[in-house]
C-alpha positions in Angstrom: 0.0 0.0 0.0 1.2 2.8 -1.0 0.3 6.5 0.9 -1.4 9.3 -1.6 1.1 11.8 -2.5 -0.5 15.6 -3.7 -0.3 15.8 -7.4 1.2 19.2 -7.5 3.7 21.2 -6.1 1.0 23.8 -5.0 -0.9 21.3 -3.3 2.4 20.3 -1.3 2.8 24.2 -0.4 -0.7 24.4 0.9 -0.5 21.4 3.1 2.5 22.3 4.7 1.0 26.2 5.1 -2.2 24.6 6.9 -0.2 22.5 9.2 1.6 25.4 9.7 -1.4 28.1 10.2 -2.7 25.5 12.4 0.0 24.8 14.6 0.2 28.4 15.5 -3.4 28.7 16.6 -3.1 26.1 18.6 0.3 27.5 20.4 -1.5 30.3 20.4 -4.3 28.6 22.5 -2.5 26.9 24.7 -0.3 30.0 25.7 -3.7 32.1 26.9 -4.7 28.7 28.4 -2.0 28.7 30.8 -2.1 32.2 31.3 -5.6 32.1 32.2 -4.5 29.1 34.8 -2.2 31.4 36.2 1.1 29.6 34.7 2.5 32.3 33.9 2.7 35.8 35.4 0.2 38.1 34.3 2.2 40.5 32.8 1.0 40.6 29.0 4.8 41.0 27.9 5.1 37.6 29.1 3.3 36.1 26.9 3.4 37.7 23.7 7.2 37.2 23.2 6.9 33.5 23.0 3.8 34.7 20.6 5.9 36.6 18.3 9.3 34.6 18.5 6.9 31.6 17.1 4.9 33.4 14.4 8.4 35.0 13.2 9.9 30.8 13.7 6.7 30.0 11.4 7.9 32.6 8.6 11.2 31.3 8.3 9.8 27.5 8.0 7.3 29.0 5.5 10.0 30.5 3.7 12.3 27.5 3.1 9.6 25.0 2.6 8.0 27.1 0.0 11.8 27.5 -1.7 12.1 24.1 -1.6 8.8 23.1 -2.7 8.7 25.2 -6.0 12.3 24.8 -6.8 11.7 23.4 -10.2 12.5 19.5 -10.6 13.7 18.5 -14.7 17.2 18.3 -13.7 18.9 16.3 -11.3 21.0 19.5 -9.6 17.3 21.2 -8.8 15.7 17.7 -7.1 18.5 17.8 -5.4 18.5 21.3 -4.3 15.2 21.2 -3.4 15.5 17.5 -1.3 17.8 19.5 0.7 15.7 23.0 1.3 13.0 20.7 2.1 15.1 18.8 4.6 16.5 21.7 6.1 12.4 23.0 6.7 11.8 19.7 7.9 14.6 19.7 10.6 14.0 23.6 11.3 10.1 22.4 12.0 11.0 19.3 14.2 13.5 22.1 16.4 10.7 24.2 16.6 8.5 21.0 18.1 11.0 19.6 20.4 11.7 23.8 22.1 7.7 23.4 22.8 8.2 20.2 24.4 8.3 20.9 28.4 5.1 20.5 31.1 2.2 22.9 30.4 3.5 23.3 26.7 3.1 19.4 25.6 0.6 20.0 23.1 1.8 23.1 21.4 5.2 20.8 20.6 2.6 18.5 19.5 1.0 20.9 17.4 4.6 21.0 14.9 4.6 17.8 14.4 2.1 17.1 11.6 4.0 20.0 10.0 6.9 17.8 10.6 5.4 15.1 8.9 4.0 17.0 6.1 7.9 18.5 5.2 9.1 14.9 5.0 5.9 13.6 3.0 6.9 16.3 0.5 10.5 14.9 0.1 9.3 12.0 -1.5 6.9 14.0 -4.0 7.4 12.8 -7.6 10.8 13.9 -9.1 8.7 15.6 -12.5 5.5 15.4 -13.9 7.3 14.6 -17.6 6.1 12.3 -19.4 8.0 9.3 -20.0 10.6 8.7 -23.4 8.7 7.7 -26.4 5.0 8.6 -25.3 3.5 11.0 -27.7 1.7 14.4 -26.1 -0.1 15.2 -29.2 -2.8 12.4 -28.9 -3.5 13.7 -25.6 
């Protein structure tokens, strides 16, 4: 069995956006969550420097997934390129997970990691959509 892959490169973009998008509401949740239980101190500096430091951490995982998503893919140096920008978003998305992972904050490290998964699934996309040697694209 093999798992569904998206059939385009701006499908991939806009599943690793959502996962994205989403993970931030959540953190965003759970960070007024425990500042409603009194976690934290009340000051509102407090909280929105985590706020900020992960939206601007969401920007720059944005930014090299979408590079390494629309990289194009006919020639062997570009897969390659963009196997690696992809891998580097990946790994940059799985920090991001683990520096959310302490008590009270579980579930906003949780909240990275389908974007985790979603940067790996990507790295397996389909070198090219050309068609193969031989097959004629005028009877299409």
């Amino acid at each position: 069995m093999q798992l569904p892959k998206p059939t385009s490169q701006r499908q991939a973009a806009g599943l690793i956006l959502g996962t994205v998008v989403l993970a931030n509401l959540l953190t965003t949740w759970v960070l007024m969550a425990n500042l409603d239980a009194m976690v934290y101190p009340s000051d509102a500096d407090a909280i929105m420097v985590p706020v900020v430091s992960n939206f601007l951490n969401s920007l720059c995982i944005l930014l090299w997934a979408s590079m390494g998503v629309l990289l194009p893919r006919h020639r062997l140096g570009w897969r390659i390129a963009s196997r690696i920008v992809l891998g580097v978003a990946a790994l940059y998305t799985l920090a991001l997970a683990v520096y959310w992972w302490y008590p009270f904050h579980y579930a906003a490290g949780a909240s990275f990691l389908p974007a985790v998964a979603a940067c790996a699934w990507v790295l397996w996309l389909p070198a090219s959509k050309q068609p193969a040697p031989g097959t004629n694209m005028a009877s299409s």
